[in-house]
C-alpha positions as CSV (number, residue, x, y, z in Angstrom):
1,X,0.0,0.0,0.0
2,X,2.9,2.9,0.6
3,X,3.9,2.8,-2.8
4,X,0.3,3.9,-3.6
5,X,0.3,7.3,-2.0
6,X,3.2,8.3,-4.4
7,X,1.9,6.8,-7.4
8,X,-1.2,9.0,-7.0
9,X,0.2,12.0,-6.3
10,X,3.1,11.7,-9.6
11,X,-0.6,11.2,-11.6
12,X,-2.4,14.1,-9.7
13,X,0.7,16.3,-10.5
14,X,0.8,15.3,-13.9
15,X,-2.4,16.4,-14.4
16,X,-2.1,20.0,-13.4
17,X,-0.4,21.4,-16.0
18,X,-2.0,24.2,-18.3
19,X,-0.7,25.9,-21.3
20,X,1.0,29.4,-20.9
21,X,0.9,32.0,-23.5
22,X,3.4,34.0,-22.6
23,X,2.6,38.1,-22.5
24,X,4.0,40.5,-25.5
25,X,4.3,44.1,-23.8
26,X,7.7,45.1,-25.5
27,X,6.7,48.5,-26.9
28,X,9.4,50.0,-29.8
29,X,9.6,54.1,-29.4
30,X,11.0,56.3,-31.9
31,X,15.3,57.1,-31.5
32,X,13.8,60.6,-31.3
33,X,11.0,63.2,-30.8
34,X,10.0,64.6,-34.2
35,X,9.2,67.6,-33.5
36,X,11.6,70.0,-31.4
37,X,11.0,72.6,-28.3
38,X,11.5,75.9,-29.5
39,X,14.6,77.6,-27.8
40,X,13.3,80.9,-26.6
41,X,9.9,82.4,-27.4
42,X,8.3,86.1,-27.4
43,X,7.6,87.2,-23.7
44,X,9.6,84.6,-22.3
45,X,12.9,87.0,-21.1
46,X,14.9,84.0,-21.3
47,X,16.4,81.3,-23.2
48,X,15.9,77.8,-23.3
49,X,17.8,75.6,-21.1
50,X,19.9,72.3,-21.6
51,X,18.1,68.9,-20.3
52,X,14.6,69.3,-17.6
53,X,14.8,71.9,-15.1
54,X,13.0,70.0,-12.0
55,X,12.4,72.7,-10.5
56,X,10.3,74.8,-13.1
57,X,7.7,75.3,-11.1
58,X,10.0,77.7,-9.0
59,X,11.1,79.1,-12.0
60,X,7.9,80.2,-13.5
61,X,8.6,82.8,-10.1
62,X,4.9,83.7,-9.2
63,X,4.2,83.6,-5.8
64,X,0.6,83.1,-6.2
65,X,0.8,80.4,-8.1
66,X,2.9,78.7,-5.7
67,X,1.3,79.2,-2.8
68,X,-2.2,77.6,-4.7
69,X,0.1,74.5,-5.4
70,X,1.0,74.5,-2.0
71,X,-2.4,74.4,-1.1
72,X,-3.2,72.2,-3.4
73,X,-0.9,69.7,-2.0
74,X,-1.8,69.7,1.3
75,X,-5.8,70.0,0.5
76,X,-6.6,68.2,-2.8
77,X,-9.5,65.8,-2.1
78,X,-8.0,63.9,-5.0
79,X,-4.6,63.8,-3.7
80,X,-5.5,62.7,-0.5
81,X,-7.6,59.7,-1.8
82,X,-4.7,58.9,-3.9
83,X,-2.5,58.5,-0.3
84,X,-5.4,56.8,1.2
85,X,-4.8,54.3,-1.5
86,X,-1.2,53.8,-1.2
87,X,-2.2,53.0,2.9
88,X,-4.8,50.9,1.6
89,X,-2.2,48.6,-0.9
90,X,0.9,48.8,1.8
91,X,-1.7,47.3,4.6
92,X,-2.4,44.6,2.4
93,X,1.0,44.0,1.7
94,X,2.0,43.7,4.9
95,X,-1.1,41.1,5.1
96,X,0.2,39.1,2.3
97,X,3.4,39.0,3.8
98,X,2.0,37.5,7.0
99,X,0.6,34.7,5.7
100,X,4.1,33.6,4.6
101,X,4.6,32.6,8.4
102,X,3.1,30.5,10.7
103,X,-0.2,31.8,12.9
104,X,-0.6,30.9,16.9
105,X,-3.8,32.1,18.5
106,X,-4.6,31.4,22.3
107,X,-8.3,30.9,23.8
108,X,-8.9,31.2,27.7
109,X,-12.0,31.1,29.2
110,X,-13.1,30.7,32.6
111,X,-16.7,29.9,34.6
112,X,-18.3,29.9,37.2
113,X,-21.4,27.8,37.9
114,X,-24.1,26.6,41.2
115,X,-26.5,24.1,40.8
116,X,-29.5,24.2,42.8
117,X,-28.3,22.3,46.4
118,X,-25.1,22.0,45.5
119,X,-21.7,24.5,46.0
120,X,-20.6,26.6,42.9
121,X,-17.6,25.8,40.9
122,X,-14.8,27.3,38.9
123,X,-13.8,26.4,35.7
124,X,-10.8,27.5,33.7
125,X,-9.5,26.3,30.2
126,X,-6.9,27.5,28.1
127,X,-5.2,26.5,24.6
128,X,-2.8,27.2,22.6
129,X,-3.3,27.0,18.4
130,X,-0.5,26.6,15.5
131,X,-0.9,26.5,12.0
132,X,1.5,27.1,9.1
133,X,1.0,26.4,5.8
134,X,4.2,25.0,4.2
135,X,4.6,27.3,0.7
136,X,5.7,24.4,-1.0
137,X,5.0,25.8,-4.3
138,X,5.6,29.8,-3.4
139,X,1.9,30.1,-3.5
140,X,2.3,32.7,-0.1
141,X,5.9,34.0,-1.5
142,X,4.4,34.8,-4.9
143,X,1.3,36.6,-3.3
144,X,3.0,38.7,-1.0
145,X,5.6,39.6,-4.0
146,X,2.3,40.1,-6.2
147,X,0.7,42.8,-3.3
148,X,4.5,44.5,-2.4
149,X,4.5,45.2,-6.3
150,X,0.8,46.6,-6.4
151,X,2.2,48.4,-3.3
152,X,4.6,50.6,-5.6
153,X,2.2,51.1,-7.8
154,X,0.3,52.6,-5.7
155,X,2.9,54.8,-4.8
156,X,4.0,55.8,-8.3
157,X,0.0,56.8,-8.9
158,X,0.3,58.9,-6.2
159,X,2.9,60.6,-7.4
160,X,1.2,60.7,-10.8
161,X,-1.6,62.4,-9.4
162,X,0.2,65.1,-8.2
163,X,1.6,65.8,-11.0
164,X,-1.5,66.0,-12.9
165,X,-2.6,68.0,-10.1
166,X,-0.3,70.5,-10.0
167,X,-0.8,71.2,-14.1
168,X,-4.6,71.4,-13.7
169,X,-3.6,73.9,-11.2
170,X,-1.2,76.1,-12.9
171,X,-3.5,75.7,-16.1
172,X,-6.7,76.7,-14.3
173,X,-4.1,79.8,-12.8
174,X,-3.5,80.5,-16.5
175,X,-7.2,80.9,-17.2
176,X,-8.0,83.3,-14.7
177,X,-5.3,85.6,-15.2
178,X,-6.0,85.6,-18.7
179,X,-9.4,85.7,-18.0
180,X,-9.0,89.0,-16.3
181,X,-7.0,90.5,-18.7
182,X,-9.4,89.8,-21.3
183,X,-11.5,91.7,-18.3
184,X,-9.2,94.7,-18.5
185,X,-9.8,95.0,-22.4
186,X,-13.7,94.9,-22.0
187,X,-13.2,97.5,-19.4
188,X,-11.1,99.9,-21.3
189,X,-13.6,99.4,-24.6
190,X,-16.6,100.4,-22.0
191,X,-14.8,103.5,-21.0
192,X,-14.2,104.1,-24.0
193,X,-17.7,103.7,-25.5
194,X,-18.8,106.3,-22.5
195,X,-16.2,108.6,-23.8
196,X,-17.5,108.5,-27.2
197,X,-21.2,108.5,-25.7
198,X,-20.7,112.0,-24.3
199,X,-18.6,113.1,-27.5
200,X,-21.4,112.3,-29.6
201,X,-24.2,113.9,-27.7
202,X,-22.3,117.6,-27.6
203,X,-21.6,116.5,-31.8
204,X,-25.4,116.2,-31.7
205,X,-26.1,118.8,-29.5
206,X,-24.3,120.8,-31.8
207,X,-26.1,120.1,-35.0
208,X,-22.8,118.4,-36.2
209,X,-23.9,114.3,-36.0
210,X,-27.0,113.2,-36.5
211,X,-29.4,112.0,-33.5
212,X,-28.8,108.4,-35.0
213,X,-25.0,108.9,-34.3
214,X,-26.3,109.2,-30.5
215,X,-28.6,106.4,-31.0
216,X,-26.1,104.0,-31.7
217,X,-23.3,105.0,-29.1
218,X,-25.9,104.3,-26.2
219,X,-26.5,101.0,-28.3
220,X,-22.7,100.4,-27.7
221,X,-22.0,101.4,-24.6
222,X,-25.3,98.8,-23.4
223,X,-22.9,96.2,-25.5
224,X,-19.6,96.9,-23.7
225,X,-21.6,97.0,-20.3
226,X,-22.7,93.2,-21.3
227,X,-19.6,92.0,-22.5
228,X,-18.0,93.2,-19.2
229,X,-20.4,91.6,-16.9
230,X,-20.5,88.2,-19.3
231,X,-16.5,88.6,-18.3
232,X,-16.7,89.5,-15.4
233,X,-19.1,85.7,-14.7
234,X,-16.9,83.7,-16.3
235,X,-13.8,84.9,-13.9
236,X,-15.8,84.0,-11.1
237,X,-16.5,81.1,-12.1
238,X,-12.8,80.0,-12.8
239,X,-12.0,81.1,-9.4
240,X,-14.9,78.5,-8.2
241,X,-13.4,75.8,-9.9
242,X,-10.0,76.7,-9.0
243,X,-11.6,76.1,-5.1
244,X,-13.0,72.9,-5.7
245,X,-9.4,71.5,-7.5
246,X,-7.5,72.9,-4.5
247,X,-10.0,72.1,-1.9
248,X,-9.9,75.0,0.1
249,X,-12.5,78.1,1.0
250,X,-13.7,80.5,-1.9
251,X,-12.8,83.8,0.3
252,X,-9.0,82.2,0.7
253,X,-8.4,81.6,-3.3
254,X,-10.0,85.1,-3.5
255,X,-7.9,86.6,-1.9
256,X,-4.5,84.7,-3.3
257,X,-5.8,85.5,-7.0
258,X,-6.2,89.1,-5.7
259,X,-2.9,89.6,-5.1
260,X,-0.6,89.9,-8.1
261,X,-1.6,89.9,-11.7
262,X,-1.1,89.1,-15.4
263,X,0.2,86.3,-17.2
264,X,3.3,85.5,-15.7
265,X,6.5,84.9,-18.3
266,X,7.3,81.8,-20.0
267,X,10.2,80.1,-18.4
268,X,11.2,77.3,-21.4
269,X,13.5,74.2,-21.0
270,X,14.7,72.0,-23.5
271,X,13.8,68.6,-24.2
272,X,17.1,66.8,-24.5
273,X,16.3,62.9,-23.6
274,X,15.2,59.9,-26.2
275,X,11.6,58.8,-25.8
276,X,13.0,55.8,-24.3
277,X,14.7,58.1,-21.4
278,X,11.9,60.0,-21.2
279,X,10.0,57.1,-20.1
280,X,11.8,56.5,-17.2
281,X,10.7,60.0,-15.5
282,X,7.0,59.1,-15.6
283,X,5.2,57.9,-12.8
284,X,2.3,56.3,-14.9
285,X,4.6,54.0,-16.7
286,X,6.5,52.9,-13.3
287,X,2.5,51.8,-12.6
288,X,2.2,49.9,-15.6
289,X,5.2,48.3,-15.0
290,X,4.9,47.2,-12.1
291,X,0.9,46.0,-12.3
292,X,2.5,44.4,-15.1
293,X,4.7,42.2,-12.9
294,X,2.3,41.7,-10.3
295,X,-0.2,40.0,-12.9
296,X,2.7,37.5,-13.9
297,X,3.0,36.6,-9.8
298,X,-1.1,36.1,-9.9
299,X,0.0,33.8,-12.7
300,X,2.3,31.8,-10.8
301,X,-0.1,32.0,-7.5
302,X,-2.9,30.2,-9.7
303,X,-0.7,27.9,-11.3
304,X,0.5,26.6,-7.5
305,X,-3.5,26.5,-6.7
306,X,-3.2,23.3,-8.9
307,X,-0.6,21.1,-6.5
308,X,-1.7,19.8,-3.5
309,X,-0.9,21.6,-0.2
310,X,0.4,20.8,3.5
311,X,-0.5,22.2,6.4
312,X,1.1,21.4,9.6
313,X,-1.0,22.2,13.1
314,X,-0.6,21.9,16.7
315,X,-2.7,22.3,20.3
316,X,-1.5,22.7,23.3
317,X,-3.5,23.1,26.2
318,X,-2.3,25.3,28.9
319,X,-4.5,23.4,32.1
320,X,-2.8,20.2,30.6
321,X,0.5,20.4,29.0
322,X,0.4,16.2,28.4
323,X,-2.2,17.0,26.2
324,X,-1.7,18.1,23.1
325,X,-1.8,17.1,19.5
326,X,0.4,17.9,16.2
327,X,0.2,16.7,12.8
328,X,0.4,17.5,9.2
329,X,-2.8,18.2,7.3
330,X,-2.3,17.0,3.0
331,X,-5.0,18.8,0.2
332,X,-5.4,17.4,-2.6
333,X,-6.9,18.9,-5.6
334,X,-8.6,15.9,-7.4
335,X,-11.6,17.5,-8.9
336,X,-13.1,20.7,-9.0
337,X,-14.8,20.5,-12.7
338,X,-12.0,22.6,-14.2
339,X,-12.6,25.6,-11.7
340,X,-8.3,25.8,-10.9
341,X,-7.3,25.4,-14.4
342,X,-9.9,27.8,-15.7
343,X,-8.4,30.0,-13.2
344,X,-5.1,29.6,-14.7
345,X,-6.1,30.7,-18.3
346,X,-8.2,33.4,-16.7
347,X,-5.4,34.6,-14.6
348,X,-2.8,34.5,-17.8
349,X,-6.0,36.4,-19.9
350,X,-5.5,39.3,-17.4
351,X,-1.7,39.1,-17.5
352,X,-1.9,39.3,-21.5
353,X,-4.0,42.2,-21.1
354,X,-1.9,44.0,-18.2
355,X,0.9,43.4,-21.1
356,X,-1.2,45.5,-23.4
357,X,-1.8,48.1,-21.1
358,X,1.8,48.6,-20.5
359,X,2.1,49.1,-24.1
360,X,-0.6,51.7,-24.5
361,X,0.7,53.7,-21.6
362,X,3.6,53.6,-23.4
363,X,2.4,54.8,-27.0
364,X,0.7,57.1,-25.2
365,X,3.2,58.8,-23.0
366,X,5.5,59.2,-26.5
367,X,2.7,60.4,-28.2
368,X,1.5,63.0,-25.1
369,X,5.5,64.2,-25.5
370,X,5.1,64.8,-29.1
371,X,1.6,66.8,-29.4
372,X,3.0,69.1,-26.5
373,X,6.0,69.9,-28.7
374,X,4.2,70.2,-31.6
375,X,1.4,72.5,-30.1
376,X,4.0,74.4,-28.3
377,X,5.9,75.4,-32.1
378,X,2.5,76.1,-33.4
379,X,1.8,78.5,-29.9
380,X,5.0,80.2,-30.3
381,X,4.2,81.4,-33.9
382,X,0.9,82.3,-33.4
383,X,2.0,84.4,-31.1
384,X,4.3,86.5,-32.8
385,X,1.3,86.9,-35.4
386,X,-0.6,87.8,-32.7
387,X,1.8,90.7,-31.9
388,X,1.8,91.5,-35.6
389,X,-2.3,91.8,-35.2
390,X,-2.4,94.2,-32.6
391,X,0.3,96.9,-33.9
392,X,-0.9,96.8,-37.0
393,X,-4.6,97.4,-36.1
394,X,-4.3,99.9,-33.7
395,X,-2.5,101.8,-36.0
396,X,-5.7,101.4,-37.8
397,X,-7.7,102.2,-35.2
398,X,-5.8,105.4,-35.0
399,X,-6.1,106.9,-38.1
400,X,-10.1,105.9,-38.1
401,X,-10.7,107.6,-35.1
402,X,-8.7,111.2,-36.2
403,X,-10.8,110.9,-39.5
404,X,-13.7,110.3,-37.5
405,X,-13.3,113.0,-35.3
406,X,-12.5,115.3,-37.9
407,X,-16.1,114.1,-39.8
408,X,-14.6,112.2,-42.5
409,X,-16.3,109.1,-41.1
410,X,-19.3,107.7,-40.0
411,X,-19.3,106.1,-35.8
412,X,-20.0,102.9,-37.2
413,X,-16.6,102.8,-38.9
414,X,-15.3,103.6,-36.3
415,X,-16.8,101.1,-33.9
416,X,-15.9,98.6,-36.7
417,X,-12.5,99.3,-36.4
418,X,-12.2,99.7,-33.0
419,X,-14.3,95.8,-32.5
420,X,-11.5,94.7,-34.8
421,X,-8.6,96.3,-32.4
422,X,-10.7,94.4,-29.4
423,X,-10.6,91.0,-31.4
424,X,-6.7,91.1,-31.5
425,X,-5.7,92.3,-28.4
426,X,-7.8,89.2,-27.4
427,X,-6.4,87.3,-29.2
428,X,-2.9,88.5,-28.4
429,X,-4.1,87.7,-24.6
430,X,-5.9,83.9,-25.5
431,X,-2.0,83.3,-27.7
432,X,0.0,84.2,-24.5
433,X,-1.9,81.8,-22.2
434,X,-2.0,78.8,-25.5
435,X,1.8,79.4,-25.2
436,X,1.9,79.0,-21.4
437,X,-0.3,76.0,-21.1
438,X,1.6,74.5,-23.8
439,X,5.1,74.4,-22.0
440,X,2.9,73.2,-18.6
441,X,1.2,70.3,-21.1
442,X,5.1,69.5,-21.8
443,X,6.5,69.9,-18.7
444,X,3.9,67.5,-17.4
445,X,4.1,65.0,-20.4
446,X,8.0,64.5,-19.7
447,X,7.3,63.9,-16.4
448,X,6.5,66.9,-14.1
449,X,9.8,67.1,-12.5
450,X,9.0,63.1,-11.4
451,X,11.6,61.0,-10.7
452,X,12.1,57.0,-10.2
453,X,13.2,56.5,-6.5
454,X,16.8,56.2,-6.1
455,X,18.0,52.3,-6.1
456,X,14.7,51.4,-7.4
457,X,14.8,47.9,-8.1
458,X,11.6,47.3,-10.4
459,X,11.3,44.1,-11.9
460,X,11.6,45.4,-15.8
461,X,9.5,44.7,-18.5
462,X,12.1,42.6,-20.5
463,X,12.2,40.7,-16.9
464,X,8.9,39.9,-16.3
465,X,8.4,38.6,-20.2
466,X,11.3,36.7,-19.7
467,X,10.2,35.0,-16.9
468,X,6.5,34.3,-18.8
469,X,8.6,32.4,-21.8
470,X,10.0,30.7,-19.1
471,X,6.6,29.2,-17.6
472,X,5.2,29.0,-21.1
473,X,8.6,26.2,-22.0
474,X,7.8,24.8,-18.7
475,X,4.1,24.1,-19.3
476,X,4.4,23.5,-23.2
């Protein structure tokens, strides 16, 4: 009979292996970027730089802004739930971890009890319980390696989410000083319209104009008065959002965005790395990485769900120490319809698909890189066309206005031209803030100033997949 119990478990073993198809996440990248960053722009005061300022943040030198990052960091409901998750995935893997070693829990319990004629009595009792699992397949090492990776993760998202944080920051900065310099044009065009309002009526008044001249200037001043208030809304309302996204009291962003004022300078950098080094400074493909390595230790954890497993055990109780018991406990798993090997091919589904997901961060990190470059060249033209604009037409708008206040011209010439001067030094403003959001959009797609923790030790990609053709030889 002893030979049996060998036999049987050579066949059950036999019968537990499941084809591996091996995960494909190598992702080629370009030897370079395509399109260049400009090195200096209009309005920026200074020249690019060599390789990623980390600190450009601190460069962009606006204290405003950086006290609302600041805030933001210590206040961000989004930030703090993404901290709240890295607790979350370091608890469980310190959980995972445990279950590598063996568990004793103690019971005590004591009583005291009278039946009716007789004396009471005390009873105590206490035990003592062992049980380890013997990882004789690295079931418990795999999980716990599977959970410490997720546990990075974690940690690189966080750091992800700051990032993005502080660019929706700075961005939604860039639209309210923008927006209030738009402000500042509306308000000049309203004095303005007053101005030629009372101009018009002593023209009228006169017997020089028309009363339709008058008619019409009212009409614009009531259109300048909209425009203003429309303006006026929508910088309020950035300044809400601005609130919510740094999670802090509408009177204290009020009173930051009402210090200072403008658009502050560009402060450019150049972008000197390879796509593949560029990789290496964002946080998002860290967390692809690594979920991508985790999902290859859920492969090997399902695959040692297949073998059987031992358990050893032990009592001891406390009020007796001759007592006790100890023993190995053997499971074996000799049918479960499938349900383990489905498991498996489940399990290596989702590692296939974390592959792919590596690979689309990927694509999409180079390709993040290369619209922020390419937007940024197209910015940094416009703007100097924009300049262009704004010269030209107020030199336009000048000569309308002499000849119409000489009565050579009609007001509604000269409202046209002065709407056109309006349009460009709005669009001179809306060009200086594309440009600025443009080098944030690149400073952010490179990275944000991230970088990989020193010593990291992250199991690569070209690991991982190397490991994977290694269980798909073994199981082929």
């Amino acid at each position: 009979m002893k030979p049996a119990l060998p036999l049987f478990l050579t066949a059950a073993l036999a019968g537990c292996s499941v084809p591996i198809v091996a995960p494909q996440p190598q992702q080629p990248v370009a030897a370079r970027f395509s399109s260049a960053t400009p090195a200096s722009t209009a309005n920026s005061g200074t020249s690019g730089n060599t390789g990623l300022d980390m600190g450009w943040w601190s460069r962009i030198d606006d204290a405003q802004l950086t006290e609302l990052l600041l805030l933001a960091q210590a206040n961000s409901p989004d930030l703090r739930t993404a901290a709240a998750n890295v607790m979350s995935a370091r608890a469980q893997a310190r959980q995972s971890g445990a279950d590598q070693y063996p568990a004793v829990t103690g019971q005590a319990s004591a009583t005291r009890s009278r039946t009716e004629g007789m004396a009471a009595t005390d009873s105590t009792s206490a035990l003592v319980d062992a049980t380890w699992e013997v990882d004789l397949f690295a079931k418990a090492a795999n999980t716990a390696r599977a959970s410490h990776l997720r546990s990075r993760a974690s940690e690189a998202d966080y750091a992800g989410a700051y990032v993005t944080l502080s660019a929706e920051v700075a961005d939604t900065y860039m639209d309210y000083r923008a927006c209030k310099l738009a402000e500042g044009v509306y308000r000049e065009a309203l004095n303005s319209q007053r101005q030629t309002l009372t101009a018009t009526g002593d023209l009228v008044d006169l017997g020089l104009s028309p009363a339709s001249e008058q008619a019409l200037a009212r009409a614009n001043v009531a259109s300048a008065e909209i425009s203003l208030e429309s303006q006026r809304t929508d910088c309020a309302l950035v300044a809400q959002s601005m609130a919510t996204l740094v999670g802090a009291p509408q009177d204290r962003i009020r009173a930051i965005l009402a210090k200072g004022g403008g658009l502050p300078a560009a402060k450019p950098f150049r972008v000197t790395s390879v796509p593949s080094d560029m990789l290496r400074q964002r946080s998002d493909v860290l967390s692809a990485e690594l979920e991508f390595a985790a999902s290859l230790k859920d492969l090997r954890v399902a695959q040692s769900e297949l073998y059987p497993s031992l358990t050893l055990g032990g009592t001891v109780t406390a009020s007796s120490p001759q007592s006790w018991s100890f023993g190995p406990a053997l499971s074996l798993p000799i049918f479960n319809a499938g349900a383990a090997k489905a498991n498996v091919r489940k399990v290596n589904a989702d590692a296939i698909a974390s592959g792919e997901t590596y690979r689309a961060t990927v694509l999409s990190a180079v390709e993040e890189v290369e619209n922020a470059l390419t937007r940024l060249n197209g910015a940094s033209r416009s703007l100097g066309s924009a300049q262009v604009l704004v010269s030209q037409y107020q030199r336009y708008f000048a000569a309308v206005d002499e000849d119409w206040k000489a009565g050579g011209t009609t007001l509604l010439d000269r409202e046209d031209a002065r709407r056109q001067l309006q349009s460009a030094q709005l669009t001179r403003i809306d060009q200086r803030e594309t440009l600025l959001r443009q080098w944030i959009a690149l400073y952010k797609a490179v990275g944000g100033g991230w970088q990989r923790p020193a010593g990291d030790a992250a199991d690569t990609v070209a690991t991982q997949t190397a490991q994977a053709t290694t269980l798909q030889k073994k199981d082929s």
